[in-house]
C-alpha positions in Angstrom: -27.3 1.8 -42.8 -30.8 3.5 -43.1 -32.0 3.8 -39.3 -35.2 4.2 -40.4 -35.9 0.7 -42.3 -38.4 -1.3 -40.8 -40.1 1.9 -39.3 -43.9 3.3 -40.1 -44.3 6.8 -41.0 -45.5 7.9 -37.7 -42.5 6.4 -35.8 -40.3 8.2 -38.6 -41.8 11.5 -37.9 -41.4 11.2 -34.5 -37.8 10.4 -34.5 -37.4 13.5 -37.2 -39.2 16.0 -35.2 -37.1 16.5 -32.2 -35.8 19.8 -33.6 -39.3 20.6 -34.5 -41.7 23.8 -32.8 -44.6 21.8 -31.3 -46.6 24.8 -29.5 -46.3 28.2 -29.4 -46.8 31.2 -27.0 -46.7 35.2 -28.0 -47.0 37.7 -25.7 -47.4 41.3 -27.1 -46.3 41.1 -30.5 -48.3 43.2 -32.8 -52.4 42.0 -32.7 -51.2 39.3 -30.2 -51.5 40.4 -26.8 -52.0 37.1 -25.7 -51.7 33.9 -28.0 -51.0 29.6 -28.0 -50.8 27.2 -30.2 -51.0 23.4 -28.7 -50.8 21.7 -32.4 -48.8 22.3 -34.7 -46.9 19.9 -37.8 -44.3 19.4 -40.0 -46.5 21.5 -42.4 -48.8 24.4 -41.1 -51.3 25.9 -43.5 -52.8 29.1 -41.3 -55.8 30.5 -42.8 -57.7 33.6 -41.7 -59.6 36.3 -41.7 -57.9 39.9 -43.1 -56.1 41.5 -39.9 -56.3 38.1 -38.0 -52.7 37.8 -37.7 -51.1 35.6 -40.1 -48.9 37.7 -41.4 -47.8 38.5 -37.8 -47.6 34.9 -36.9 -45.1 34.2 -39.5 -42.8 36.7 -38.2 -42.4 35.5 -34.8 -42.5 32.5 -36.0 -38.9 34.3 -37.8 -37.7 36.2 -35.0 -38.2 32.9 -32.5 -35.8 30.1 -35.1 -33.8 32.4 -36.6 -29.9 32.8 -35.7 -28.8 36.5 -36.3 -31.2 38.0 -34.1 -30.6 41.4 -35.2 -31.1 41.4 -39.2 -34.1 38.9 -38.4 -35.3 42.0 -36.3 -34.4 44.4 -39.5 -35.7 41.8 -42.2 -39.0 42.4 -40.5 -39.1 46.1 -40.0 -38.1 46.5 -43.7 -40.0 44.0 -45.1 -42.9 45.8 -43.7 -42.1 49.2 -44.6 -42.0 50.3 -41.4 -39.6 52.8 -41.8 -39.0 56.8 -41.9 -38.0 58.5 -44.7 -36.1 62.0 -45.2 -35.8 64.1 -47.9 -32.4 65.0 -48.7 -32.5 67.2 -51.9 -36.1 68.2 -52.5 -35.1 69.3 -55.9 -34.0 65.9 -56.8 -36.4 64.2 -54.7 -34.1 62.2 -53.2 -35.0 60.4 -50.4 -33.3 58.3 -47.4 -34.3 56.0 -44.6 -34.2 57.5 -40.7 -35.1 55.0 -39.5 -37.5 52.4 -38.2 -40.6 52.3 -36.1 -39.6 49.7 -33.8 -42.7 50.2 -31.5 -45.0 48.9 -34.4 -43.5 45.1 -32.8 -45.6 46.0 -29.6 -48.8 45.5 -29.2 -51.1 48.9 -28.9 -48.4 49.7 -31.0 -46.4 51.1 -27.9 -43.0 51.0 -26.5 -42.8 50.6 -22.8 -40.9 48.5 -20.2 -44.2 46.8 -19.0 -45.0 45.6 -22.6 -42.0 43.4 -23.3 -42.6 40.9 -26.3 -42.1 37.7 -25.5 -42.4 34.3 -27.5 -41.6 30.9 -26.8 -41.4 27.5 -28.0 -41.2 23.8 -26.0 -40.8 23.7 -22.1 -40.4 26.4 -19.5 -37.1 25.8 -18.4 -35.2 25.0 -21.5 -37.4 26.1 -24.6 -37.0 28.5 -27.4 -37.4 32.3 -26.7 -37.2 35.1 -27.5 -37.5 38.5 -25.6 -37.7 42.3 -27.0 -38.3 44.9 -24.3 -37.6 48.6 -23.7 -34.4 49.0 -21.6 -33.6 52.8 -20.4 -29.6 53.4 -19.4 -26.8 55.5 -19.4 -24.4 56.5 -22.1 -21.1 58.8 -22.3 -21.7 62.4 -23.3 -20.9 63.5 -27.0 -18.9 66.5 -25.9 -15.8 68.0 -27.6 -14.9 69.3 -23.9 -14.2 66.1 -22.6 -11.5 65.3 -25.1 -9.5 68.4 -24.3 -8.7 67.3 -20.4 -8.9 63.1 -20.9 -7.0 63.2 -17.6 -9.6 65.4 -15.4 -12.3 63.4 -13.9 -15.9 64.9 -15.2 -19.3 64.6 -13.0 -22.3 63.4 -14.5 -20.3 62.7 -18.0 -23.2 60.4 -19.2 -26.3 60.8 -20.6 -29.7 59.0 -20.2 -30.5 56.8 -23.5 -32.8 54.4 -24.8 -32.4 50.9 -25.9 -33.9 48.3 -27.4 -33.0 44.8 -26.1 -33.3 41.9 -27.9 -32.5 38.7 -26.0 -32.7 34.7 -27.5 -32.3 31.7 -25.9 -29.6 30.5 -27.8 -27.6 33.4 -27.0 -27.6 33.3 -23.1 -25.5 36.0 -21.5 -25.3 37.9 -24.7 -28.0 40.2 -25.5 -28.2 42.4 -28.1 -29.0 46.1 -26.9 -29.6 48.8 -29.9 -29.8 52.0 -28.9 -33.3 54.0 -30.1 -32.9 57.7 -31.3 -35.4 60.5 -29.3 -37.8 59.9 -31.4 -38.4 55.5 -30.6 -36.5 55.2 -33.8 -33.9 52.3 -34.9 -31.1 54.2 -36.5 -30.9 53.7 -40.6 -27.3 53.2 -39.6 -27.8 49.7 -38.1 -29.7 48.1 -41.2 -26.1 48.2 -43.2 -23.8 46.5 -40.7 -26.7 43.8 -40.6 -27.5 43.9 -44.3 -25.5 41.0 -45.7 -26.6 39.0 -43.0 -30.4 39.3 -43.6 -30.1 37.1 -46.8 -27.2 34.8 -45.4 -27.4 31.6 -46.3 -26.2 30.0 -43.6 -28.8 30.6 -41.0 -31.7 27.6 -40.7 -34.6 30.4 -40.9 -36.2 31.5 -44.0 -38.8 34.0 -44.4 -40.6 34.6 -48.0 -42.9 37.1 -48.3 -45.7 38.5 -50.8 -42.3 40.6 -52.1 -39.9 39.2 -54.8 -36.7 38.0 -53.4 -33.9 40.1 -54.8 -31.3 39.1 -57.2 -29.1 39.1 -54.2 -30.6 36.7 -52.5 -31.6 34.1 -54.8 -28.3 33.8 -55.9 -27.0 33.2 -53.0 -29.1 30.7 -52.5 -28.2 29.1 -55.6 -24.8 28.9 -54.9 -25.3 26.4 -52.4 -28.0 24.3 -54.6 -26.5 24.3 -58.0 -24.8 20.8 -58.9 -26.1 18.9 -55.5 -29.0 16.9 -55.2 -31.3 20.0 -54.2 -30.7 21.3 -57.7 -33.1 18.8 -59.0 -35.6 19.2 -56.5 -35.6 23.2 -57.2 -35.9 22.1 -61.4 -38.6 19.5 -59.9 -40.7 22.5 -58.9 -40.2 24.6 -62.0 -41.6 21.3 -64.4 -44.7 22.1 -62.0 -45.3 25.4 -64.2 -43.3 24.6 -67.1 -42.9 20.9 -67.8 -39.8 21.8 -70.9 -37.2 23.7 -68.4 -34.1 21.5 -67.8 -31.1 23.7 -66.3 -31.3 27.1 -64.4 -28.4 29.8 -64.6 -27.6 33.0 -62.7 -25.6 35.7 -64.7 -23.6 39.0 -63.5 -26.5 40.9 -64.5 -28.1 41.8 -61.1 -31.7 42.8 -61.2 -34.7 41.5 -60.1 -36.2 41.2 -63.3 -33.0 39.7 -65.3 -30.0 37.9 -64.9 -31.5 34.6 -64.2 -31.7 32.1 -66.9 -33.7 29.0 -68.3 -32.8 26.5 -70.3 -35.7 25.2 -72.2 -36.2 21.3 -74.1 -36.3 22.2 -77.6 -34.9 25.5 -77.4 -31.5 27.1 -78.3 -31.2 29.9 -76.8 -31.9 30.3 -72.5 -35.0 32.1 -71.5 -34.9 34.4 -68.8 -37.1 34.1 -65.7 -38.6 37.7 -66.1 -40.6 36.3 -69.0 -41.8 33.0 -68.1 -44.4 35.3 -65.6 -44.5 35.7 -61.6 -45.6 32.3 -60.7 -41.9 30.7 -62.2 -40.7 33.3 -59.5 -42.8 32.2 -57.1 -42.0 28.5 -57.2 -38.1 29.3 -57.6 -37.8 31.6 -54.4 -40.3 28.9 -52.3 -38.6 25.9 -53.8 -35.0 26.9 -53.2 -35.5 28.3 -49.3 -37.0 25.2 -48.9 -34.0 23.0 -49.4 -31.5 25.3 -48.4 -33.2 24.9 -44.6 -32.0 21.2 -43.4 -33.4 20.7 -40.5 -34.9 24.2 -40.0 -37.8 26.0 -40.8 -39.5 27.8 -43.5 -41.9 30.8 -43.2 -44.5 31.4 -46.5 -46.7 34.2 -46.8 -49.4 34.3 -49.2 -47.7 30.9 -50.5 -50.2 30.3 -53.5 -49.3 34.1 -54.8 -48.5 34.3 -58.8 -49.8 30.5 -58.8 -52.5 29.1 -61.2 -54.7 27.5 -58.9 -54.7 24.0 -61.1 -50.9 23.4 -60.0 -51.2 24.2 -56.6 -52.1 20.4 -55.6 -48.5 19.4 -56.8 -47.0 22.3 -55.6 -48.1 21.1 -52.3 -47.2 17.8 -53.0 -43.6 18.8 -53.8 -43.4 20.9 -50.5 -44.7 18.0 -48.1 -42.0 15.7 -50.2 -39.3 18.0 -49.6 -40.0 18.9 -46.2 -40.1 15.3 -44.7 -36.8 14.8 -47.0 -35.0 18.1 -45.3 -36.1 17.6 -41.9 -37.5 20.9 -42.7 -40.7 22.6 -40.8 -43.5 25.1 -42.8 -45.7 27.1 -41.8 -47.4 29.1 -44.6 -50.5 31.1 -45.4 -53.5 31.9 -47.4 -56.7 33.1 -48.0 -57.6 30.8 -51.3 -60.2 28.1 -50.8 -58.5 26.4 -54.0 -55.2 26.7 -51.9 -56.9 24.8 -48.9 -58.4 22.0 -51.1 -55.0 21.4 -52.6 -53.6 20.9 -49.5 -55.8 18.4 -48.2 -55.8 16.7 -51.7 -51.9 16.3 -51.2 -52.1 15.2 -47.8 -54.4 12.7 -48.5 -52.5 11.1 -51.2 -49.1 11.5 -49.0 -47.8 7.9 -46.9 -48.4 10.2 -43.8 -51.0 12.4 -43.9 -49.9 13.2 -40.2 -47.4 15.3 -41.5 -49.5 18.5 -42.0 -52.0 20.5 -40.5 -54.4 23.6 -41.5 -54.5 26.3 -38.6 -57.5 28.9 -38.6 -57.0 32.3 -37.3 -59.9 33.4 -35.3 -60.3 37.2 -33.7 -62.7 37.0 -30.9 -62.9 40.1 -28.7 -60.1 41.4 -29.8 -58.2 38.2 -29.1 -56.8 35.5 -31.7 -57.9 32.1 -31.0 -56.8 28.9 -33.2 -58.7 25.9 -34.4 -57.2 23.6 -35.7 -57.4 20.5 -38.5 -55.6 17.1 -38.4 -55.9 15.9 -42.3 -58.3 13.7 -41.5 -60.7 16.6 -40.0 -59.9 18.9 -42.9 -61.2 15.5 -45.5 -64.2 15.8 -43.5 -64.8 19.5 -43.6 -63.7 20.1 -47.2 -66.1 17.0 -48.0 -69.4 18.6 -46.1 -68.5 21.9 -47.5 -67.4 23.2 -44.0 -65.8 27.1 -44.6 -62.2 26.3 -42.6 -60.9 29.9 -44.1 
């Protein structure tokens, strides 16, 4: 029985939308010392300035609806590069990561206790939220003495130490406390217990960045797409780019540049990806973390990256499809006018052009304001010529 039948689009979205963010607050996270967001839609389209944040935006937009706490944390720090590297043979030029500059989160850049990051979603009481803060403690002392005389009681066997600790609201009464070397450093040693976690497929939070997806990641994605419904949506996407592709394969060659097949209408032999150019890529890695999000959210940076501006209007058109169709929230970025036009060409033609909104970035004293367009305000600009970038 469709529950929906008889019911206009608005009263549709609002059923839907339960699980959605509908504000936002950030408290010391990177340029935000202190931000809101009152609007916000099924699809977000954040435009701005260079070093006004959007980048930022998306990742506490991560850290706040994503599950695994901790590799959301490491996804971040590595996608960033924020990490310190040691050379381990100098004649080889070898290299290995220390580890990573967790006080780049903070804003001033600055681990301490008083500047806890904080960010929240829905009401006080029983919102979303997320908490990172410096905790200081005590830890048993490393000593080789100790383990010859496990019977005699030692004085002052601990030592002071520093932690980070990351606490969510949906993990109450179980925070997760990672301990910082002397130097304010994450330990390398943490990103491998958490690394097959950071591309899990299972979790409802999906961050793509201006970086390919690995090999890794995508297939693992794939192996939850390929002969279900979702598989057609992702070769949907493709027929954006390249009208003639009808099946997608992954093989056991593991690279970012091969092991993923195409199988072209008229061809006999399957194409790889690699060679059908970045945007193919692009609309493969966006496509398929869309639909493998039901009822959870999808993060986009840069999302018009590799894409020919001509195709972007169905590409948005496909998204906005899809999203409604998942239950599925987006927020993504860009700096491209063409990319904004597109955008409020698709929403206009959707059955619900409620379903998306553009957000504008603005720094102002060394604060980020929003403004924000309804698709009927962004028709208006975009018709009077109106820069909303």
């Amino acid at each position: 029985m469709d529950i929906h039948r008889g019911q206009s689009p608005s009263e549709k979205r609002d059923q839907d939308s339960d699980q959605m963010l509908k504000d936002l607050t950030i408290h010391n996270y990177r340029l935000f010392k202190q931000f809101e967001l009152t609007t916000v839609a099924r699809v977000n389209l954040i435009v701005g300035t260079n070093n006004s944040g959007k980048s930022s935006l998306l990742e506490a937009l991560y850290l706040l609806t994503n599950e695994d706490v901790s590799s959301g944390l490491l996804y971040v720090l590595n996608e960033r590069g924020e990490f310190s590297l040691r050379t381990t043979d100098p004649r080889l030029e070898r290299q290995r990561t220390e580890g990573y500059h967790v006080s780049q989160l903070f804003y001033g850049r600055t681990l301490k206790p008083e500047t806890a990051v904080w960010i929240h979603s829905g009401p006080e009481k029983n919102g979303t939220w997320v908490r990172i803060s410096r905790q200081e403690g005590k830890v048993p002392r490393e000593s080789p003495q100790l383990a010859l005389f496990p019977d005699v009681e030692v004085i002052e066997a601990y030592d002071q130490a520093v932690f980070l600790l990351y606490e969510h609201s949906r993990r109450r009464g179980t925070p997760t406390s990672l301990r910082l070397t002397a130097d304010g450093l994450l330990p390398y040693a943490y990103s491998r217990a958490y690394a097959k976690r950071a591309i899990s497929v299972q979790g409802t939070s999906k961050l793509v960045t201006t970086n390919h997806l690995g090999y890794d990641e995508l297939a693992m994605l794939w192996d939850n797409i390929t002969l279900t419904p979702k598989e057609s949506r992702v070769i949907e996407a493709l027929q954006i780019l390249e009208p003639r592709v009808e099946r997608i394969s992954f093989t056991s060659v593991q690279s970012s540049n091969s092991g993923i097949l195409l199988k072209l209408k008229g061809e006999t032999d399957p194409v790889p990806l690699g060679s059908m150019g970045d945007g193919m890529r692009r609309v493969l890695a966006i496509t398929a973390s869309l639909v493998s999000v039901d009822n959870g959210t999808l993060l986009v940076d840069e999302i018009d990256t590799g894409l020919y501006y001509g195709v972007l209007t169905d590409v948005w058109r496909l998204v906005l499809e899809t999203a409604s169709k998942q239950n599925a929230q987006v927020f993504a970025t860009t700096h491209s006018w063409d990319c904004v036009k597109a955008f409020q060409e698709a929403l206009r033609e959707s059955k619900d052009p409620g379903l998306g909104c553009l957000i504008r970035l603005e720094k102002v004293d060394q604060q980020i304001r929003t403004v924000t367009y309804s698709a009927d305000e962004l028709d208006i600009a975009i018709q009077q010529g109106i820069e909303v970038r």
